[in-house]
C-alpha positions as CSV (number, residue, x, y, z in Angstrom):
1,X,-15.7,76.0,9.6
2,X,-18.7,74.3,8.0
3,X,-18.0,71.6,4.9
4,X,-18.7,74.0,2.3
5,X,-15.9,76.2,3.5
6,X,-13.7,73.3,4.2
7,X,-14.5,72.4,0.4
8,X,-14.0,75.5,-1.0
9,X,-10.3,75.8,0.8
10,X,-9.1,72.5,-0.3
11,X,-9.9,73.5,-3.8
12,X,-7.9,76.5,-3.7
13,X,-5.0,74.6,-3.1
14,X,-5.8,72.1,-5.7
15,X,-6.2,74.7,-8.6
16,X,-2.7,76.5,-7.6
17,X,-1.0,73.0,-7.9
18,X,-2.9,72.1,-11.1
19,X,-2.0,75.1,-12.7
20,X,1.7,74.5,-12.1
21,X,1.7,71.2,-13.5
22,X,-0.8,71.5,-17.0
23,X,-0.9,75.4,-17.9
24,X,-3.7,76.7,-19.6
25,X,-1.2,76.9,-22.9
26,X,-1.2,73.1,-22.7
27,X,-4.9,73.0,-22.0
28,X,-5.8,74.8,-25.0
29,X,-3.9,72.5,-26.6
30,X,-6.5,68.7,-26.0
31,X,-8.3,68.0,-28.5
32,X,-12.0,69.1,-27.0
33,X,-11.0,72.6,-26.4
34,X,-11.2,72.7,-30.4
35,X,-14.3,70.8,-30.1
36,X,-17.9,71.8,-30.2
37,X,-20.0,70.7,-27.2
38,X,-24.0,69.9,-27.2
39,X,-25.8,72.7,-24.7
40,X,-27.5,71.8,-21.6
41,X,-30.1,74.4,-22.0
42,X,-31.1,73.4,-25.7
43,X,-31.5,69.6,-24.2
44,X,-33.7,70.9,-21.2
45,X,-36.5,72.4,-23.3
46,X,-36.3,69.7,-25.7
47,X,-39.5,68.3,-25.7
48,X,-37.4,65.0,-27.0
49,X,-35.6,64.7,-23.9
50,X,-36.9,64.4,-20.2
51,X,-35.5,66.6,-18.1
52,X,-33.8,64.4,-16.2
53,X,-29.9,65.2,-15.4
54,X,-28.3,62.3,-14.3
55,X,-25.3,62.3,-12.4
56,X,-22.3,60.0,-12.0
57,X,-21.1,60.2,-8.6
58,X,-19.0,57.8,-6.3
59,X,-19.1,59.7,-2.7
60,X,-20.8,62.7,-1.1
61,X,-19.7,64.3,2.2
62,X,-22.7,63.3,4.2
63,X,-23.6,60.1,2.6
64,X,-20.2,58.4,2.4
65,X,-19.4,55.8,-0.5
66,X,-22.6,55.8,-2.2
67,X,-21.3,53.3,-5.2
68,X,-17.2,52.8,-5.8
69,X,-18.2,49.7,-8.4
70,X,-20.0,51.2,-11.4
71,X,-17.6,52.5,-14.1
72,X,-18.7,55.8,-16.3
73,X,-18.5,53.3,-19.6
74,X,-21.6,51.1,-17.6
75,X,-23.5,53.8,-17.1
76,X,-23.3,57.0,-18.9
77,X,-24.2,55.3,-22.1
78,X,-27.5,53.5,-20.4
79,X,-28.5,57.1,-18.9
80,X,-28.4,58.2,-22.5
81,X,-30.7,55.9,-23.5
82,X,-32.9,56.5,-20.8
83,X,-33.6,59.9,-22.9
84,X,-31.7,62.2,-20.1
85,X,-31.1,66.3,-21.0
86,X,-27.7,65.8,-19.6
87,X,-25.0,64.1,-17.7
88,X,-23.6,65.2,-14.5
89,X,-19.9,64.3,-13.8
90,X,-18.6,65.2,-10.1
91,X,-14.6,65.7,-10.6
92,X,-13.7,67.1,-6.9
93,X,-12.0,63.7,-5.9
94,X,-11.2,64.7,-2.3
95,X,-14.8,65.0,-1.3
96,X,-17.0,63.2,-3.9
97,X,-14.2,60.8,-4.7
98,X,-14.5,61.9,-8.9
99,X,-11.9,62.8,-11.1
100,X,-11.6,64.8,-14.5
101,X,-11.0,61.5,-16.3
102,X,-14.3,60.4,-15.7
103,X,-15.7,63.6,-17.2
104,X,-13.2,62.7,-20.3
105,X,-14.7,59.1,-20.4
106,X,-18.2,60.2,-20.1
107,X,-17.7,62.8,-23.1
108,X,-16.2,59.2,-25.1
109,X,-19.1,57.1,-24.7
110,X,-22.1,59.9,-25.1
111,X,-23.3,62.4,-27.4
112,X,-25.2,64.2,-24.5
113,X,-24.1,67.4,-22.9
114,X,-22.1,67.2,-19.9
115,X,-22.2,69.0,-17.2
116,X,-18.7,69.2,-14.9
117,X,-19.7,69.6,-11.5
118,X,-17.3,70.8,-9.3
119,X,-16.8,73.7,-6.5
120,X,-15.8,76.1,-9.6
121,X,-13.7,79.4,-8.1
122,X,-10.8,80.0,-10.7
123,X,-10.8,80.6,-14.2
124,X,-8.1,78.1,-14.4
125,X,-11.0,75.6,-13.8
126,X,-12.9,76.8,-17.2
127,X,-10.5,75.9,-19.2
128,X,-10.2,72.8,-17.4
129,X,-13.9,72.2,-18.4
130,X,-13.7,73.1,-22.0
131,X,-10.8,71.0,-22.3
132,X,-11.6,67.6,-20.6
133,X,-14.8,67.7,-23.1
134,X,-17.4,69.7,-20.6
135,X,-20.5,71.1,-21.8
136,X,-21.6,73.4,-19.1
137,X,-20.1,74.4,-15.5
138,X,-21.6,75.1,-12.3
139,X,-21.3,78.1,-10.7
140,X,-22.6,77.9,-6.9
141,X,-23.6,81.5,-5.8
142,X,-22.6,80.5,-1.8
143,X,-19.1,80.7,-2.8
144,X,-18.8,83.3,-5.2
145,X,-19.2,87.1,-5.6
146,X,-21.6,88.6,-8.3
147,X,-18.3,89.8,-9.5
148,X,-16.4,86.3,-9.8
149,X,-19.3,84.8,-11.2
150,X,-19.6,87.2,-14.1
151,X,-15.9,86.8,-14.6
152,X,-16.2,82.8,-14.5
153,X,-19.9,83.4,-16.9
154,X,-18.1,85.9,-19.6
155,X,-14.9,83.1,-20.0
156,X,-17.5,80.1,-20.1
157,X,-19.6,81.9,-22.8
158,X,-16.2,82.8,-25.0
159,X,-15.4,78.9,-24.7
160,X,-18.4,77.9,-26.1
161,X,-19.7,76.8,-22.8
162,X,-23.4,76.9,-20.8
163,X,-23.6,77.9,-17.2
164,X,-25.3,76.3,-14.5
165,X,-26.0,78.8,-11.6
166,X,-27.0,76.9,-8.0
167,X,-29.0,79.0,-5.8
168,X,-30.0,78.5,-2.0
169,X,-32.0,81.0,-0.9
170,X,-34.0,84.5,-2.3
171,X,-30.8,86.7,-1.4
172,X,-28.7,84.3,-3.9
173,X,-30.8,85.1,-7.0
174,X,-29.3,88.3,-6.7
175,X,-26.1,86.7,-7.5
176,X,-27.4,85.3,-11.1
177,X,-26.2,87.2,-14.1
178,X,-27.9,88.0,-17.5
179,X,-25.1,85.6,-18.5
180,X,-26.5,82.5,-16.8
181,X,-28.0,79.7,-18.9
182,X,-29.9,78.1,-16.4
183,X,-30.7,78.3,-12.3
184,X,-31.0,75.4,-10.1
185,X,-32.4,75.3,-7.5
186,X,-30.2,73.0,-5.1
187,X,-32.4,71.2,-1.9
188,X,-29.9,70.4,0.2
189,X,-29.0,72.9,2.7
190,X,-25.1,73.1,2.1
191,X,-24.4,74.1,5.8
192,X,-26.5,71.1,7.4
193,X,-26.7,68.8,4.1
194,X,-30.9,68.3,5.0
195,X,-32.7,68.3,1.8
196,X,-36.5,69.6,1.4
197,X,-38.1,69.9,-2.1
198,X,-39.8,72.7,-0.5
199,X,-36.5,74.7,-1.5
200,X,-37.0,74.7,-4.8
201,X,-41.3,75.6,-4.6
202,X,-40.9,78.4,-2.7
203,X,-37.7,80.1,-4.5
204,X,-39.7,79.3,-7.9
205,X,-42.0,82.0,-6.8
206,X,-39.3,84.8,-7.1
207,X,-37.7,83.9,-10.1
208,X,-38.6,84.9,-13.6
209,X,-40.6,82.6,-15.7
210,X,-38.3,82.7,-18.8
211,X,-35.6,81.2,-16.7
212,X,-34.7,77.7,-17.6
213,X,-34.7,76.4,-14.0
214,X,-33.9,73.1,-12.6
215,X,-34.4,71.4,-9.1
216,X,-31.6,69.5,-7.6
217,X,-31.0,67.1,-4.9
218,X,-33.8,64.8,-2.6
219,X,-35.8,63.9,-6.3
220,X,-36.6,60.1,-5.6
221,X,-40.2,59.5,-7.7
222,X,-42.1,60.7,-10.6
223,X,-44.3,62.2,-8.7
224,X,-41.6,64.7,-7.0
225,X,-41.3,65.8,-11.4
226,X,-44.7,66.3,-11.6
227,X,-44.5,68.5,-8.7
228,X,-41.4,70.3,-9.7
229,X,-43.6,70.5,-13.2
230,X,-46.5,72.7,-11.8
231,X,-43.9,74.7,-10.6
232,X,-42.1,75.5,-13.5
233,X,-38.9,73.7,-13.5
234,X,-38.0,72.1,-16.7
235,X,-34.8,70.0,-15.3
236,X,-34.2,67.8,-12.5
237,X,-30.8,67.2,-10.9
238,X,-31.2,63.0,-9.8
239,X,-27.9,61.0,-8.6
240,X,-28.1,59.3,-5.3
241,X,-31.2,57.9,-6.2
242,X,-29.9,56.1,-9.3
243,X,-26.1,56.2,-8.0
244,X,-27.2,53.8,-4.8
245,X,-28.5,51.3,-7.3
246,X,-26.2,48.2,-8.2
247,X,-26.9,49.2,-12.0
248,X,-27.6,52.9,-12.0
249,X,-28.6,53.3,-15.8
250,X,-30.5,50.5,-15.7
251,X,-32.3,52.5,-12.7
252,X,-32.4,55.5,-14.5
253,X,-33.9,53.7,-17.3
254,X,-37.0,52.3,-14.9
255,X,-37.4,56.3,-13.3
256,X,-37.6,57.2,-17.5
257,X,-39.8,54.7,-18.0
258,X,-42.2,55.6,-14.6
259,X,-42.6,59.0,-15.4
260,X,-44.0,57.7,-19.0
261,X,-45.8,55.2,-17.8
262,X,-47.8,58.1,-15.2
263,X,-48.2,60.8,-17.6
264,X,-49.9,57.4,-19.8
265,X,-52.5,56.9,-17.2
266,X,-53.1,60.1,-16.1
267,X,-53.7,61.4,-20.2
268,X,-56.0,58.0,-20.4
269,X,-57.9,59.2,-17.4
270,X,-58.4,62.5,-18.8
271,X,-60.1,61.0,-22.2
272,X,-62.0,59.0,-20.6
């Protein structure tokens, strides 16, 4: 059994207990599941915006504790300034070490959608997402049916939510609905955990340019968004590479502030 599989059982455990202990009567019953929420794909092809997803994340599987000291209310609010499309929130707490809370605090201090990142396999987790102040969901087409992810698309749409589909390979995009808001493109082998941006240039050749697509995981310099640029991907997934700093938004602010600074120089050149 491989860690996405591992994942992927422990969850199904953790939904069945949930649900026995906050119903989806009670859900609909916090005060965001009456709320509107900002959408993901309107802030990705913002011109006003970068791109940039920024997530808030404590652990990983393969990496270990990757920062347990910086709090969501430090750095969600400076990754908003920084000009990002939207926030990532990681609320598996088993494997990543988050928790929904942190998605609920984000969604306090930030006007910027939110994307809950979990291993999503139930219905019961939707609701979950609308209700703890989530603007999108992620929908990982390893782990579910065409089926089950149309089920988990229709009930994110009638919430008022965006979808997030994460593809690994050609055969995956198969798996992608008309429902689907936007496709990324995740570089990190989810078997072996080895990252290639690679991933994401060669799968951008097979899927349609009127996709909003996005590149995820292994993103560490401007240039790496340039690249990903030529190749048609409007959003990049970045959170180790802020995450491992002592003050992640104020990294996130510097990475904001690169990619200006190099489209700057390279406009300047061009004049000249």
């Amino acid at each position: 059994m491989n860690i996405l599989d591992k994942i992927v059982a422990q969850k199904r455990i953790e939904v069945l207990r949930q649900q026995e202990y906050t119903t989806v009567e009670k859900l609909k019953g916090y005060d965001y599941f009456r709320s509107e929420v900002p959408s993901l794909k309107a802030f990705l092809q913002d011109e006003n915006h970068n791109g940039i997803i920024s997530e808030y994340k404590r652990m990983s599987p393969s990496k270990g504790v990757i920062n347990s000291m910086s709090t969501v209310e430090e750095v969600v609010p400076m990754y908003e300034r920084a000009g990002v499309s939207g926030i990532s929130v990681l609320t598996d707490s088993e494997f990543f070490g988050g928790n929904k809370s942190d998605l609920v605090a984000a969604r306090k201090v930030t006007r910027v959608p939110i994307l809950r990142k979990d291993f999503m396999i139930s219905p019961y987790q939707v609701y979950e997402a609308k209700a703890i102040g989530g603007s999108a969901i992620l929908l990982i087409a390893a782990i579910l049916s065409y089926h089950e992810a149309e089920e988990l698309s229709k009930l994110a749409k009638d919430l008022g939510l965006d979808i997030l589909m994460e593809v690994h390979s050609k055969e995956e995009l198969d798996r992608v609905n008309p429902l689907v808001d936007v496709v990324g493109v995740n570089n990190r082998n989810l078997k072996t955990f080895e990252v290639s941006l690679q991933q994401s240039i060669d799968l951008a050749k097979a899927m349609p340019q009127e996709i909003v697509k996005i590149s995820e995981s292994g993103i560490y310099t401007p240039e790496d968004i340039f690249l990903l640029r030529e190749h048609g991907f409007q959003g990049f997934l970045i959170g180790e590479n802020f995450m491992r700093d002592k003050n992640p938004g104020q990294a996130c602010m510097q990475f904001s502030a690169a990619i200006k600074a190099t489209v700057g120089h390279a406009n300047k050149r061009e004049d000249d």
